[in-house]
C-alpha positions as CSV (number, residue, x, y, z in Angstrom):
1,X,131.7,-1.7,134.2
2,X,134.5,-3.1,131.7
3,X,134.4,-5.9,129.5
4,X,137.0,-9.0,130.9
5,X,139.1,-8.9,127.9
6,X,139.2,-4.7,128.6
7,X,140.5,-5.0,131.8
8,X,142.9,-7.6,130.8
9,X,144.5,-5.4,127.8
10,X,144.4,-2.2,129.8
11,X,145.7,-3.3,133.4
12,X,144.9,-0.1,135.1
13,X,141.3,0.8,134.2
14,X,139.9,4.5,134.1
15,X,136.1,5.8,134.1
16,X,137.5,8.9,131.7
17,X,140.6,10.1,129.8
18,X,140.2,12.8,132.3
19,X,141.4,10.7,135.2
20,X,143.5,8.6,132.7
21,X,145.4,11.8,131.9
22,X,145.3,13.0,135.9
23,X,147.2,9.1,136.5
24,X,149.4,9.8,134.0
25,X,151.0,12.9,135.1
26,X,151.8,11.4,138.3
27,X,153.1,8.5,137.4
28,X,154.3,8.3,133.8
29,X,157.7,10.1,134.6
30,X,157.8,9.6,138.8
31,X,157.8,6.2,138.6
32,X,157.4,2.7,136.4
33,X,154.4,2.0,134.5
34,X,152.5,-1.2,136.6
35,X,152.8,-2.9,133.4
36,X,156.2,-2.3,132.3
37,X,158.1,-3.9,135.3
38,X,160.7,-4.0,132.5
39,X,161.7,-0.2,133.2
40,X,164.3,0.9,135.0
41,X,165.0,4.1,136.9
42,X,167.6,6.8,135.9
43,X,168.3,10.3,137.5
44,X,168.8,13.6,135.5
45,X,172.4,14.6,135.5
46,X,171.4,17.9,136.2
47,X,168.2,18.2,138.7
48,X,168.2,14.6,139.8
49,X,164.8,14.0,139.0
50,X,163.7,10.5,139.0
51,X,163.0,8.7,136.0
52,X,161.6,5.4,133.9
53,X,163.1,4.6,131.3
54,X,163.7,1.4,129.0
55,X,167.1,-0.9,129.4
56,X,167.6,-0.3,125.6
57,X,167.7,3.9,126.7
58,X,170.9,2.9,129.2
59,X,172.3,0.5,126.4
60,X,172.2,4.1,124.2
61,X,172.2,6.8,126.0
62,X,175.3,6.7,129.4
63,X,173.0,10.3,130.3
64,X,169.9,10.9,130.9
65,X,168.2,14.2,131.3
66,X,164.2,14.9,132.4
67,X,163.9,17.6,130.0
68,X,165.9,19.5,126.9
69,X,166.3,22.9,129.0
70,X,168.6,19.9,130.9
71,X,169.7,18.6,128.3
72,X,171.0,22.2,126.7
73,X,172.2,23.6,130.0
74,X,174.4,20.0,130.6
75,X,175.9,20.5,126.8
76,X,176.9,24.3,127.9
77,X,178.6,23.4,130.6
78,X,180.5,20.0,129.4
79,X,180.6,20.5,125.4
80,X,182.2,23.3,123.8
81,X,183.7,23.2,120.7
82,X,184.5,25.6,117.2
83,X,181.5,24.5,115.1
84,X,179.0,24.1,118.1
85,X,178.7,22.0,121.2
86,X,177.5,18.7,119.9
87,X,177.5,15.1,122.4
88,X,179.9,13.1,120.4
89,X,182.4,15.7,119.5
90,X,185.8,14.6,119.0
91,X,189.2,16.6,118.8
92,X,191.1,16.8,115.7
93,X,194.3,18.6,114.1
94,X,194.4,21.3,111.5
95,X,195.8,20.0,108.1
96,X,197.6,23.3,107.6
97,X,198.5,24.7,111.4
98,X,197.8,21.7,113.4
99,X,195.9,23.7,115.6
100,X,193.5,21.7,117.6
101,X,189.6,21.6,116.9
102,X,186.4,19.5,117.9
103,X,184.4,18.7,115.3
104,X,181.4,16.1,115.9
105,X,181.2,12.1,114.0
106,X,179.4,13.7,110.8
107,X,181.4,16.3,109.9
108,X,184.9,14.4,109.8
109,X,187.0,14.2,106.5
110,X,190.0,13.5,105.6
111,X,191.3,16.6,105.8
112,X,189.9,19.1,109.1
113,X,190.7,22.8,109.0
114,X,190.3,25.0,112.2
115,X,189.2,28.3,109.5
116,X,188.4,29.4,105.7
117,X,192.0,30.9,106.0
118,X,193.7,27.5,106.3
119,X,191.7,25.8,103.9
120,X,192.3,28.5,101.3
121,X,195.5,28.3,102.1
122,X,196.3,24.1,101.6
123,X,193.7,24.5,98.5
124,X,195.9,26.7,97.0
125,X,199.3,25.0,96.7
126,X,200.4,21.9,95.0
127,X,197.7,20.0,97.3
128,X,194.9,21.2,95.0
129,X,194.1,19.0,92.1
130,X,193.3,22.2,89.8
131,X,196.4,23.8,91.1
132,X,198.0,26.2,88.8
133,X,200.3,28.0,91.1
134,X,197.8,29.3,93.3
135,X,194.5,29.6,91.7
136,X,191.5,29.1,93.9
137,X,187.7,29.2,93.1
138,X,186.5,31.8,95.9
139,X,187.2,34.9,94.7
140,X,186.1,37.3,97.6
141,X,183.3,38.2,99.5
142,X,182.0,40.9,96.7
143,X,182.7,38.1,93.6
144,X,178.9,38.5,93.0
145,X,178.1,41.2,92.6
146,X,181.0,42.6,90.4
147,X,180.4,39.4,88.5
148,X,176.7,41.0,88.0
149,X,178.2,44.6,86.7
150,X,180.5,43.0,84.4
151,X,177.8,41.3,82.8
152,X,175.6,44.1,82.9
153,X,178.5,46.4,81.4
154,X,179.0,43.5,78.5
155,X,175.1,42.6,78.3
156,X,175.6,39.3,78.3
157,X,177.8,39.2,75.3
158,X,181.0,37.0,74.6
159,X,183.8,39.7,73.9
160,X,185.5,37.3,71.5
161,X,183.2,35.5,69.4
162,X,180.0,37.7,70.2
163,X,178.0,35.0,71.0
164,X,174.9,36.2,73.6
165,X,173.7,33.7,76.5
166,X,172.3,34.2,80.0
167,X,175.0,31.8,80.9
168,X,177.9,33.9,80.4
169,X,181.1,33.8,82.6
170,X,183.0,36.4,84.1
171,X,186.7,36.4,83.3
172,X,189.4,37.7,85.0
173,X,192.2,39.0,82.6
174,X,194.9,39.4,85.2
175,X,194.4,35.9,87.2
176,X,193.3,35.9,90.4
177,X,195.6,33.8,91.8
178,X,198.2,36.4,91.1
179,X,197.2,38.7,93.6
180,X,198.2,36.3,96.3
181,X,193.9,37.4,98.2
182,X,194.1,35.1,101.4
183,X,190.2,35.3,103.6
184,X,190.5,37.1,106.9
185,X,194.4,38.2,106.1
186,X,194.5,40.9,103.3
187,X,191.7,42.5,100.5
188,X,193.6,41.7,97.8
189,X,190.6,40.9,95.9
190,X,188.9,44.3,95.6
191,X,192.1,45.0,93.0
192,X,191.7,41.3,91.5
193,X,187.7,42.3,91.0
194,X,187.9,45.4,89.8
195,X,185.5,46.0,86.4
196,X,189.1,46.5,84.7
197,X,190.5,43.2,84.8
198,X,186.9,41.5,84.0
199,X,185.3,40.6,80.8
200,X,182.4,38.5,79.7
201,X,183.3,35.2,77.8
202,X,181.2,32.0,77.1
203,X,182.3,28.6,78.2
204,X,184.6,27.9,75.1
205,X,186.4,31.5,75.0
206,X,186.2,31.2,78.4
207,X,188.3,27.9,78.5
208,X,190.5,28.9,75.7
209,X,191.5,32.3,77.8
210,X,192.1,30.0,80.8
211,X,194.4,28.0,78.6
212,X,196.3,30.8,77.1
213,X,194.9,30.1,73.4
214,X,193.4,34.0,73.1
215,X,194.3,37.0,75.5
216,X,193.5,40.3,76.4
217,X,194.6,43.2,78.0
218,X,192.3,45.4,80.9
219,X,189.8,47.5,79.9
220,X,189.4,51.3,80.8
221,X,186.2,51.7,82.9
C-alpha cells in the first residue's frame, strides 16, 4: 500500500529498492523514463546503442556515446593532434616555422609553437622583451644541478661583497647566450654550465654583473 500523494510524486511505484534498482537497469538507458516524455533518443556513434537523453544534451553535445571506452575509442580514431587528442581541437601555424599544429580552445595564445626548439628560438631574438642579443632564461636540461655544485663549491657566499644567503644566484661569467645552446639541436650548454664559468652572487652583485658594473674572469676547478 502507498500513500496517494506517494504514488502521485513517484509515478512508477516499487515494493523495494531491489526491484527499483532491477527497473532501472532495464530501462534507465534502453529507453525514456515514463515520466520524462521530455527525453529524446540518441544512438552511440560507435556501437549504436540506444539512448535517452535530454534536448539540452543535443543542444550541447552533436555526439553521443553510451559509455567513455566509446567515447575514448571515437577520439582515437577522429582526433589526433601534437599535444593530445582533445574534441574541440583546432589547427594552427607555428610562429617561427609555420608548421601546422592542433592545439585545443584552452591552450591558444597569441603566439602557438609546434616545439621547445621554436619557441627558444623566437624568444631569443629581437621578439623577446629581455632580449640582449640572444639571452634566454632556460639554460639546459642539467641547469639544476650544476646550479647546486656551484653553490655548494661557494657555500652560499657572494664572491664580491661576501654576503651569505640561502638565496644566492648562480652566475654565469661567460653569458650564456654566447654559446648560441638551441633544445633538441646542439649541447652547447654542457660548455656554458661548466663549474668554470659559474660563480655565486647575491641579487645586487648579481644585477650589477649582468649590467657590466663589476666583472670576472673563469675560475680554475
Amino acid at each position: 500500500m502507498r500513500e496517494p500523494n506517494v504514488i502521485k510524486k513517484t509515478k512508477v511505484p516499487f515494493c523495494s529498492r531491489v526491484c527499483y534498482w532491477k527497473w532501472m537497469r532495464v530501462h534507465s538507458k534502453e529507453t525514456p523514463k515514463p515520466w520524462a516524455k521530455e527525453h529524446i533518443i540518441r544512438h552511440c556513434e560507435i556501437c549504436g546503442k540506444t539512448m535517452s537523453r535530454k534536448p539540452s544534451y543535443g543542444l550541447k553535445y552533436d555526439k553521443a556515446f553510451c559509455s567513455t571506452k566509446c567515447h575514448g575509442k571515437w577520439r582515437s580514431q577522429n582526433i589526433k593532434g601534437e599535444t593530445g587528442p582533445h574534441y574541440n581541437s583546432k589547427r594552427y601555424t607555428c610562429t617561427q616555422c609555420d608548421k601546422e599544429i592542433d592545439r585545443s580552445p584552452f591552450e591558444t595564445k597569441d603566439k602557438m609553437f609546434c616545439s621547445q626548439a621554436c619557441h627558444y628560438q623566437w624568444a631569443s631574438g629581437s621578439n623577446s622583451p629581455s632580449w640582449q642579443g640572444g639571452t634566454t632564461h632556460y639554460y639546459g636540461p642539467n641547469w639544476r644541478k650544476q646550479k647546486s655544485a656551484c653553490r655548494k663549491r661557494d657555500g652560499n657566499t657572494c664572491q664580491n661583497c661576501g654576503l651569505y644567503t640561502n638565496r644566492i644566484h648562480a652566475h654565469h661569467i661567460i653569458p650564456f647566450r654566447l654559446f648560441d645552446y638551441i633544445p633538441d639541436a646542439n649541447e652547447n650548454y654542457l660548455a656554458a654550465n661548466e663549474l668554470s664559468n659559474l660563480i655565486c652572487l647575491c641579487a645586487s652583485c648579481h644585477k650589477s654583473a649582468e649590467h657590466g658594473r663589476i666583472s670576472f674572469q673563469p675560475k680554475l676547478v
